[in-house]
C-alpha positions in Angstrom: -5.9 9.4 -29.6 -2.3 9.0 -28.6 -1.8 9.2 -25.3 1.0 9.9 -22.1 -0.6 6.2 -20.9 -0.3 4.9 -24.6 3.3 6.2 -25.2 4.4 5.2 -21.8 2.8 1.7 -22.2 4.7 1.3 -25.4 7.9 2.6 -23.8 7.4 -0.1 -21.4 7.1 -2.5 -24.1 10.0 -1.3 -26.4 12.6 -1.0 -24.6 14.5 -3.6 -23.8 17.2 -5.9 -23.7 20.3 -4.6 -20.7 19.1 -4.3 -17.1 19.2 -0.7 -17.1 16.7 -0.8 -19.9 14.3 -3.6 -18.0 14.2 -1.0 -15.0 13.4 1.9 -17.4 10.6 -0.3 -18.9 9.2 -1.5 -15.5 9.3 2.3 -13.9 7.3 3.4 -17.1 5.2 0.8 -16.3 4.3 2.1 -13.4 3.9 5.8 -14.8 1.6 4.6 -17.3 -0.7 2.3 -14.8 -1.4 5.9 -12.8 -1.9 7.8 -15.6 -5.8 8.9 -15.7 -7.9 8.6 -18.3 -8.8 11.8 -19.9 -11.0 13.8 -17.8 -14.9 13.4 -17.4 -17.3 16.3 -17.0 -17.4 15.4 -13.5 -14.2 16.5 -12.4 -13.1 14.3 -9.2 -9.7 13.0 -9.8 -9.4 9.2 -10.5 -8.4 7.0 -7.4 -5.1 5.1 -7.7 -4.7 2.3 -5.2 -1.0 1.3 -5.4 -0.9 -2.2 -6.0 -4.6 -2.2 -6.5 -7.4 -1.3 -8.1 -11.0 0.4 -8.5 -14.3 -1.6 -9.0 -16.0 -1.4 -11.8 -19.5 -0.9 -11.3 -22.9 -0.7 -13.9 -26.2 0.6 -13.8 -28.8 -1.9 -12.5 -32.0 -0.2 -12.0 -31.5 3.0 -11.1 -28.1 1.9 -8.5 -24.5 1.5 -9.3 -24.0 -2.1 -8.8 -20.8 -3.4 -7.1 -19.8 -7.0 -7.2 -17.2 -7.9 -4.3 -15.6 -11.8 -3.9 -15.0 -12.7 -0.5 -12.0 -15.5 -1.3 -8.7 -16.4 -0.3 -6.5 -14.8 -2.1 -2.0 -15.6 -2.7 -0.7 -12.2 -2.3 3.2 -11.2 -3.1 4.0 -9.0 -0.5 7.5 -8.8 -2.1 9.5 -10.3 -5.1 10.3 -13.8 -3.1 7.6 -13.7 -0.7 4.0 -15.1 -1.7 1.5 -15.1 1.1 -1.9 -17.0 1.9 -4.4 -14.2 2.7 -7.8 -13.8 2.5 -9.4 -10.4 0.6 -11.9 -9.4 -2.4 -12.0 -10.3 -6.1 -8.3 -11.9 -6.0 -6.6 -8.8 -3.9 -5.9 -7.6 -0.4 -6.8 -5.1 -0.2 -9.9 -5.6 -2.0 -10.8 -3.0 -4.9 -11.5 0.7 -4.1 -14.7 1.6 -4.5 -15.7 4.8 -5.9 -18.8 7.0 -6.1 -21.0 10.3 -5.5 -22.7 12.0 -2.9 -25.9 11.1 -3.3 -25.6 8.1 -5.8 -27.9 5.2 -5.1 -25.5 2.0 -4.6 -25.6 -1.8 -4.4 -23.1 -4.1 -3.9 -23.4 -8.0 -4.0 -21.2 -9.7 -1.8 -20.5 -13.7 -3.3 -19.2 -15.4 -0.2 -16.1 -17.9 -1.4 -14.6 -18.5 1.8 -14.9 -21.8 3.8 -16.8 -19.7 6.5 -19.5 -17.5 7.0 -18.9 -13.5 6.5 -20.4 -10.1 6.5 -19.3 -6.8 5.1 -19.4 -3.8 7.0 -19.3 -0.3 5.9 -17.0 2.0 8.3 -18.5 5.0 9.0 -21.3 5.2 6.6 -24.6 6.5 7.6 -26.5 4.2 6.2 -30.3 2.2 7.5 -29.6 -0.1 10.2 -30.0 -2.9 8.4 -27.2 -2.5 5.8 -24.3 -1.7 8.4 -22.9 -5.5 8.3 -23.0 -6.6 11.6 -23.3 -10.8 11.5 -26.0 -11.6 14.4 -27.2 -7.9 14.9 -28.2 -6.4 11.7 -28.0 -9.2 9.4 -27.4 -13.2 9.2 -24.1 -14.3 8.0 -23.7 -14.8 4.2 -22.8 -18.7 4.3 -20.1 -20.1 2.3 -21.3 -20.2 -1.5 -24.3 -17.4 -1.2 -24.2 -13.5 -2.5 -25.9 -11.1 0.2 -27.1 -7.7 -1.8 -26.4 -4.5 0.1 -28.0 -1.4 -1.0 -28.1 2.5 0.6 -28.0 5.8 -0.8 -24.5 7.2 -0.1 -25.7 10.3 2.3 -21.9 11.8 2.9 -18.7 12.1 0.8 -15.0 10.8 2.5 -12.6 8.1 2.5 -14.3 5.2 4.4 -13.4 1.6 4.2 -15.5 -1.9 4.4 -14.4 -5.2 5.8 -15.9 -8.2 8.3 -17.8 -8.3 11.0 -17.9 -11.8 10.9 -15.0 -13.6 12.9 -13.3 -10.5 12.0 -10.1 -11.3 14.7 -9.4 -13.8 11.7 -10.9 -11.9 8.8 -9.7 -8.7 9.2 -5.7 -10.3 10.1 -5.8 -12.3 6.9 -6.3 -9.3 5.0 -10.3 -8.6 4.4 -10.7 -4.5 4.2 -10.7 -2.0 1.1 -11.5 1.4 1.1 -14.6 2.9 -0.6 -14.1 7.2 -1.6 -17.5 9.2 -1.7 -16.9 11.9 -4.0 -18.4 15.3 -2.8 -21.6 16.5 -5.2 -19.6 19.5 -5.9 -16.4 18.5 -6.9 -13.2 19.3 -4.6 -12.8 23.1 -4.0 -9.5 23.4 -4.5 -9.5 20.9 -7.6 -7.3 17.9 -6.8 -5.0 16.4 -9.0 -3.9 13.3 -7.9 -5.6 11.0 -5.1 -3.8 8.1 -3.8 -5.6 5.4 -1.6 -3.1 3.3 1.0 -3.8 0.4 3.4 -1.6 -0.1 6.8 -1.6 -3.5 7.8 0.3 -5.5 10.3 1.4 -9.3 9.7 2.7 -12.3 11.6 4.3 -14.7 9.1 6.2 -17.4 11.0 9.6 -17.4 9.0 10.1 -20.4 6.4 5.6 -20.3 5.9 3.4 -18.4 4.1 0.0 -18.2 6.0 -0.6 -15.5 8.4 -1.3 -16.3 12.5 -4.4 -13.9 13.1 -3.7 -14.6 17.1 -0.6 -12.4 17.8 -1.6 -9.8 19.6 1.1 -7.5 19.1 4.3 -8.7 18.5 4.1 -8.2 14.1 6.8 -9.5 12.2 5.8 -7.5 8.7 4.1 -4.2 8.2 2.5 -3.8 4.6 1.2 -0.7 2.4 -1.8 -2.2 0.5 -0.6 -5.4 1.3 3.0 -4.5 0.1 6.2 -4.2 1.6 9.4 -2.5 -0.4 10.5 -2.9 -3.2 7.2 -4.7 -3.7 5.2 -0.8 -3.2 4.6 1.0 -6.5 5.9 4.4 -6.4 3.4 7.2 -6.3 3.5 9.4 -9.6 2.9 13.1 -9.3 3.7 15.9 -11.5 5.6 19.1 -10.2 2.8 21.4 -8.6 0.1 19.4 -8.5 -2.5 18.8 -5.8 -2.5 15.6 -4.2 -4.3 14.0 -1.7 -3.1 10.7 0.6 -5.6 8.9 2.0 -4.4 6.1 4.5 -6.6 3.7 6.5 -5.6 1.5 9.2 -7.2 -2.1 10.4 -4.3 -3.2 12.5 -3.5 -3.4 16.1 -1.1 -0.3 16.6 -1.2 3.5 15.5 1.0 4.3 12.4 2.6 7.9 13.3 3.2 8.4 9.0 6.3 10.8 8.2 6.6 12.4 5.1 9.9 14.0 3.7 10.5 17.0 1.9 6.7 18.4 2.4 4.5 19.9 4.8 0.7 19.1 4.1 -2.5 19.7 5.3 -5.2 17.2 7.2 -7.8 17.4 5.2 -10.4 14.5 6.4 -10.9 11.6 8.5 -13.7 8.8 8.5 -15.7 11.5 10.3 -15.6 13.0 6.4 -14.0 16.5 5.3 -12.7 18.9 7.8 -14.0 22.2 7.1 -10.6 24.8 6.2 -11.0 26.7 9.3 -10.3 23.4 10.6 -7.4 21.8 9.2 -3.8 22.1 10.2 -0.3 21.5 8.8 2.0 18.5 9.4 4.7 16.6 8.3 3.8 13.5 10.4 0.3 11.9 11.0 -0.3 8.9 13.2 -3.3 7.0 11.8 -5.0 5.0 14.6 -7.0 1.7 14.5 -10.0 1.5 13.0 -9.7 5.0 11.1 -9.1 6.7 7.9 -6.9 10.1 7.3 -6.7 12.2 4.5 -3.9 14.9 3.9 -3.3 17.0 0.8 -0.4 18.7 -0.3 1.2 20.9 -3.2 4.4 18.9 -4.8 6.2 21.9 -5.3 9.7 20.1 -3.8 11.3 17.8 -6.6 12.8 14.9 -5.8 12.5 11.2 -4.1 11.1 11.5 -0.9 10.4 8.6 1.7 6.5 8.6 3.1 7.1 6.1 5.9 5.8 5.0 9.4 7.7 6.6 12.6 8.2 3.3 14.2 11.3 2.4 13.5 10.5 -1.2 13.9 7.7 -1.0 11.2 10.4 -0.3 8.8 12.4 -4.1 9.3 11.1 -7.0 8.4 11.1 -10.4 10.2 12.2 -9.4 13.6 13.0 -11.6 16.4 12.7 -9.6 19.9 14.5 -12.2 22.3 17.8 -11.6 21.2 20.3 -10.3 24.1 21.1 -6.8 23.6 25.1 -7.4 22.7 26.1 -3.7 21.9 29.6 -3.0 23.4 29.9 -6.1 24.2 33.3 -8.1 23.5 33.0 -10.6 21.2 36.6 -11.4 19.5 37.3 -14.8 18.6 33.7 -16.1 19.9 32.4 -16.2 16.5 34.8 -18.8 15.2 34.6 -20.7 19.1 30.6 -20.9 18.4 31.0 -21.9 14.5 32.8 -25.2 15.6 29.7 -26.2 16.7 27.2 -24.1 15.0 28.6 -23.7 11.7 26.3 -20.9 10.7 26.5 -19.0 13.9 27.1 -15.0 13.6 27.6 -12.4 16.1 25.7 -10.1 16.5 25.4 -6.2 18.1 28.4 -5.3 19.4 28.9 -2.1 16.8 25.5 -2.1 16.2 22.9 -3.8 13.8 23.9 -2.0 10.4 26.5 -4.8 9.4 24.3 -7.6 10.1 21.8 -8.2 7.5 23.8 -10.4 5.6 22.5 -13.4 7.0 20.5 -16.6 6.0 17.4 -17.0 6.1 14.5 -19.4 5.3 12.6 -20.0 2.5 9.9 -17.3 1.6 11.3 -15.2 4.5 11.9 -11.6 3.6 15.8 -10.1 5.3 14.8 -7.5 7.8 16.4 -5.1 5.7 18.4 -4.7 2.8 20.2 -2.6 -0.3 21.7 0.6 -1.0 20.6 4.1 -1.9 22.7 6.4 -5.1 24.7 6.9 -1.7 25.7 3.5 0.0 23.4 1.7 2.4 20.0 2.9 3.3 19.7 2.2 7.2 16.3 3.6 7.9 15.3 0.6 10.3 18.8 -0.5 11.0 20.8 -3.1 9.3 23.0 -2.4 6.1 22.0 -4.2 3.0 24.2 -6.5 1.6 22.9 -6.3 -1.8 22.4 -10.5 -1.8 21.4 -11.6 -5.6 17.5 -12.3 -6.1 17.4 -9.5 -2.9 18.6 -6.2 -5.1 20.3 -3.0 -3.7 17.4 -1.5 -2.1 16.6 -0.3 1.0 15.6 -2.5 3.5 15.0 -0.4 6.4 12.5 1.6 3.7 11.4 -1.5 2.4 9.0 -2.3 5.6 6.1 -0.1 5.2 7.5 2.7 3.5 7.1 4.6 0.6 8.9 6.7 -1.9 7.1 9.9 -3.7 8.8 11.2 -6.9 7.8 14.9 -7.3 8.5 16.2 -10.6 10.8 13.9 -10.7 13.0 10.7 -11.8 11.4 7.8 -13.2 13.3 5.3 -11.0 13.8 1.9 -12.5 13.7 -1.6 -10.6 15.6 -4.4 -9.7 15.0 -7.4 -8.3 14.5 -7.3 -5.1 13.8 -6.7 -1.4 11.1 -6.8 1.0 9.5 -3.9 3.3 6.0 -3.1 3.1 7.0 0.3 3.5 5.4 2.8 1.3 9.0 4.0 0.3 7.6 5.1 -2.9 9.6 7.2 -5.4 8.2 10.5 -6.7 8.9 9.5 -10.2 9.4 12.9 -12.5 5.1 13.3 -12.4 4.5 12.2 -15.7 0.3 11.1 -15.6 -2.2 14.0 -17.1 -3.9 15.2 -13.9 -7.4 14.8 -14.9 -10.7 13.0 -13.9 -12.3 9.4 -13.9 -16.1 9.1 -14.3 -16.0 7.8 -10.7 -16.8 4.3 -12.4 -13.7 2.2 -10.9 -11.3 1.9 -13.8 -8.7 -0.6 -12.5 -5.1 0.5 -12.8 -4.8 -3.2 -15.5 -7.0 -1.2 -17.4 -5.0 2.3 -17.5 -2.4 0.4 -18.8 -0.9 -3.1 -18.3 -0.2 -3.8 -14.8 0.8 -2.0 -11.9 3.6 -3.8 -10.8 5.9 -1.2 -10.4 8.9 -0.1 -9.2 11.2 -2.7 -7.8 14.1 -0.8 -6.1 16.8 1.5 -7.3 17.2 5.1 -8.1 18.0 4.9 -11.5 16.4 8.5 -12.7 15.0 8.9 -15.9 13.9 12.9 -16.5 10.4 13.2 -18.1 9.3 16.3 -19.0 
C-alpha cells in the first residue's frame, strides 16, 4: 500500500541536486521517520523519541522480552560535535520502551561497560527485588554478563530507567531512557501524536569530547535526547491534532519548559495520570530532577513555534562564567592595543553580547550561539549568529536545548549547521497519519530511513 511514509521517504530520496532541494529532502526525512504505521486495533498512539527510537520486543513465554546494551556509546550532539557517552543499544538516550497496563515484561540487560551496572526502574511498582538497586535489591551485573528483569507492569505513565550503579558517573555520561505504560483502556480523549524528550545537562571541556561527570553545577551544554540545535529533529504534528509531550529530567537543575504559541494541559507525572478534575493549564512547566511530566495540547495555532527551557543560559552553548562584566564600559582603541600582543584578542560586552559570537573556537566545540531566523538573528540566549560556514544560519540561542514545533505547518529544510541542544523544533506543516503502533517499539529507522532531521533554517514547504 502506498503510503504518506513511503511517498515522503521517496521525496527524500528524489529530490535532489541545489541546496534548497537537499533541505527539502532532509525535512521530508524527518516527516516521514514520525509518520506512524497504520493503526493497530489497540489504539495508543505510537511513541516518537526525537533522535531516538522504540525497542523492539518479542514474545518469550508468555512476557514481552526486552533486550537493553549497557555500552559506551559516540553520540553527535550537533553537526561538528561528536561526544563520548555512555547509554543503551548504541544511543543516549537509550530506546523507549513501550507497553500495556498489565502486560507481563522482561527485559535482559547485557552489561558492555568496563564497570559493573544496574538498571533501575523510576517509579514502577514493581517486587522488591526488580527495582535495580546495586547492593540492596540486587548484585551488580559485572562487565560481560546479562541480568534478566521481569514484573508485571501494575500502572500506565511515562517513567524512565537508568543506574543505580555508580550512577554520579552513569547517569552524567548519559545512561537513562524512558519506558511509556499504555493505559488498558486506551487514552480518553484519543491522542494523536506522543512525543518522548530527555533534558540532560553536560560538561564538555572545550577542544574534548568526553563528558566530566564531577561538575556539580556549572554545565557547559544542555541537550534534548541528547541533542542540541540544529542537531534536534523537529516535532511533526498535523493541524488539530492531540498531542502529548512527555519530558523527563536526570540532571542537576529544574528545566522551567516554555512553549510558544499554545496553552496546554498537565496531564501526568511519574506519579502516573492526573485525574481531569486535576489538571491545569500552562504555557510553562519546570520539570525537576528525577521526574517525568506529561502535557497535552490541541495544535490548533499554525506555525513554528520554539518549545524551550526558561533559563536563558540553557539556551547557549559553551559558556565561560569568569569573564568581567564589560557592559558600558569603554573600550575604543583597546582591542587593537591588546591584539599586538594577543593577536586573537576580542572585546567583549560593552553593547552587549549579541555581536560577539563570531569568534574562534576549538576543535569539536560548539559557538555558544549562532544563525539567523526568516528575520535576521535569532538572540534567544544572547549573541548574534554570524552565520560561519560548516556552522549554518541558525539560531544559536535556540540551538541549546530548544525546540521548534511546526503545527500545520512548513516543512522546514536544513542546513548545515549549529549546536544547541535546545528542542527548538519546527512544527513542520503536520504531515504523519495520526494513528496507532501495536505498542511493539517500531524504531523511527524503521518508519522510514533515519531520523536525522531538520538541521536549521526556515525554508517552508506547504503540505497539505
Amino acid at each position: 500500500m502506498f503510503t504518506r511514509r513511503k511517498f515522503f521517504s521517496g521525496t527524500a530520496a528524489l529530490i535532489g541536486g541545489s541546496t534548497l532541494f537537499k533541505r527539502i529532502a532532509q525535512g521530508a526525512e524527518v516527516v516521514a521517520a514520525q509518520s506512524p504505521a497504520p493503526a493497530s486495533s489497540n489504539a495508543y498512539p505510537a511513541v516518537v523519541t526525537p533522535n531516538g527510537s522504540s525497542l523492539p520486543w518479542k514474545m518469550v513465554g508468555g512476557a514481552k522480552e526486552f533486550h537493553l546494551v549497557a555500552e559506551p556509546v559516540r553520540r553527535e550532539f550537533a553537526p561538528g560535535m561528536l561526544v563520548n557517552c555512555w547509554g543503551y543499544n548504541g544511543q543516549t538516550p537509550g530506546p523507549t520502551l513501550e507497553a500495556v497496563e498489565g502486560d507481563r515484561v522482561r527485559i535482559l540487560v547485557t552489561n558492555h561497560l568496563p564497570e559493573p551496572t544496574t538498571v533501575h526502574w523510576h517509579g514502577f511498582i514493581l517486587p522488591n527485588g526488580m527495582d535495580g538497586v546495586g547492593g540492596l535489591t540486587q548484585k551488580h551485573i559485572p562487565p560481560g554478563e546479562t541480568y534478566a528483569y521481569e514484573f508485571t507492569l501494575r500502572q500506565h505513565g511515562v517513567q524512565m530507567y537508568h543506574p543505580h550503579s555508580d550512577e554520579m558517573v552513569q547517569m552524567a555520561m548519559g545512561m537513562q531512557g524512558f519506558f511509556v505504560i499504555h493505559p488498558k483502556d486506551g487514552y480518553k480523549p484519543a491522542v494523536d501524536r506522543h512525543f518522548c524528550i530527555f533534558l540532560q545537562e553536560w560538561f564538555v571541556e572545550p577542544g574534548t569530547s568526553t563528558p566530566n561527570p564531577n561538575i556539580m553545577t556549572d554545565f557547559n551544554l544542555f541537550t534534548f535526547n541528547s541533542r542540541v540545535w540544529p542537531g534536534t529533529d523537529p516535532l511533526v504534528v498535523k493541524l488539530n491534532q492531540r498531542v502529548r509531550i512527555s519530558l523527563a529530567n536526570l540532571s542537576m537543575d529544574s528545566h522551567p519548559i516554555h512553549f510558544h504559541g499554545h496553552r496546554f494541559w498537565m496531564v501526568g507525572t511519574d506519579g502516573g495520570e492526573l485525574p481531569d478534575g486535576a489538571r491545569w493549564p500552562e504555557v510553562t512547566t519546570n520539570v525537576p530532577p528525577g521526574t517525568t511530566r506529561t502535557l497535552e495540547f490541541v495544535a490548533d495555532n499554525p506555525g513554528d513555534w520554539a518549545f524551550h527551557c526558561h533559563k536563558s543560559h540553557h539556551t547557549m552553548n559553551a559558556m565561560g562564567h569568569g569573564i568581567p562584566n564589560m557592559i558600558g564600559v569603554p573600550q575604543a582603541g583597546l582591542e587593537d592595543k591588546v591584539r599586538a600582543i594577543l593577536p586573537d584578542y576580542m572585546a567583549m560586552g560593552q553593547n552587549g553580547m549579541g555581536d560577539m559570537m563570531n569568534m574562534g573556537r576549538p576543535k569539536n566545540t560548539l559557538p555558544m550561539m549562532t544563525g539567523d531566523g526568516p528575520f535576521g538573528p535569532v538572540e534567544m540566549g544572547g549573541g548574534r549568529g554570524a552565520g560561519e560556514p560548516g556552522i549554518g544560519h541558525l539560531p544559536a540561542q535556540l540551538l541549546a536545548g530548544g525546540i521548534v514545533v511546526d503545527v500545520g505547518g512548513a516543512l522546514a529544510g536544513a542546513g548545515d549547521g549549529g549546536h544547541f541542544g535546545f528542542a527548538v523544533q519546527r512544527c513542520l506543516h503536520l504531515v504523519g497519519e495520526s494513528g496507532s503502533g501495536e505498542g511493539n517499539g517500531r524504531s523511527q529507522h524503521e518508519r522510514s530511513k533515519h531520523g536525522l532531521g531538520i538541521r536549521h533554517g526556515f525554508l517552508p514547504v506547504r503540505v497539505k
